[in-house]
N, C-alpha and C positions, 0 to 999 in steps of 0.2 A: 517222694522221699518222706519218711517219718519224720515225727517230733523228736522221737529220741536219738535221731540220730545227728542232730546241730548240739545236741548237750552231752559235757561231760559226767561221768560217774555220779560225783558229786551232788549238779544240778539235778540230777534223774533222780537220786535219793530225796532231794529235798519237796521237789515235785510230787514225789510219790508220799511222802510224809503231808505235805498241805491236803493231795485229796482223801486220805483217810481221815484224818480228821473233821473234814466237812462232811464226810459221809457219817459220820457218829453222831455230827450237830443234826444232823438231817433224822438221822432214827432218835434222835432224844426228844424234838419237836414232832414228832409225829406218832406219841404216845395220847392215848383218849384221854378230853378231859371230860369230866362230868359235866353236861350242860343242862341246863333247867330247861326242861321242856314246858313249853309254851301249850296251853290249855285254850283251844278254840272253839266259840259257840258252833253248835248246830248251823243258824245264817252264815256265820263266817265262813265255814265251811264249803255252806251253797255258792255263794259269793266269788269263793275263791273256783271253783268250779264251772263256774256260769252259767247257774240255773236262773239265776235275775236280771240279767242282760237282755237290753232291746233286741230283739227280731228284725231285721229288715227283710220284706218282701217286694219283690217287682209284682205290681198288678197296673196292667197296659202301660207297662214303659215304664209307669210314675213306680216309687222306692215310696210305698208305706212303712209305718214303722207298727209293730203287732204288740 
């Protein structure tokens, strides 16, 4: 059984008026805002990539670190 069919006319209008409206709130918040982009060194860069990151290698068993 559907939703709309426990409501009268009435309610179904009123139902139907709440989610347009949250649907309009939803496209107003969801207009681009201008954000300041953030300006990262060259290392930060690597960093964030994991070109500076410990190595672990297994040699005979033992976990060296390279």
């Amino acid at each position: 059984m559907k939703f709309a069919d426990h409501l009268n006319k009435e309610q179904i209008r009123k139902f139907n008026q709440l989610r347009h409206t949250s649907r309009n709130q939803k496209e107003r918040k969801q207009m681009p805002v201008a954000k300041k982009k953030e300006k990262l060194s060259r290392r930060e860069l690597e960093c964030l990539m994991g070109k500076h990151m410990d190595i672990y290698k297994r040699v005979n068993g033992a976990v060296r670190r390279r």
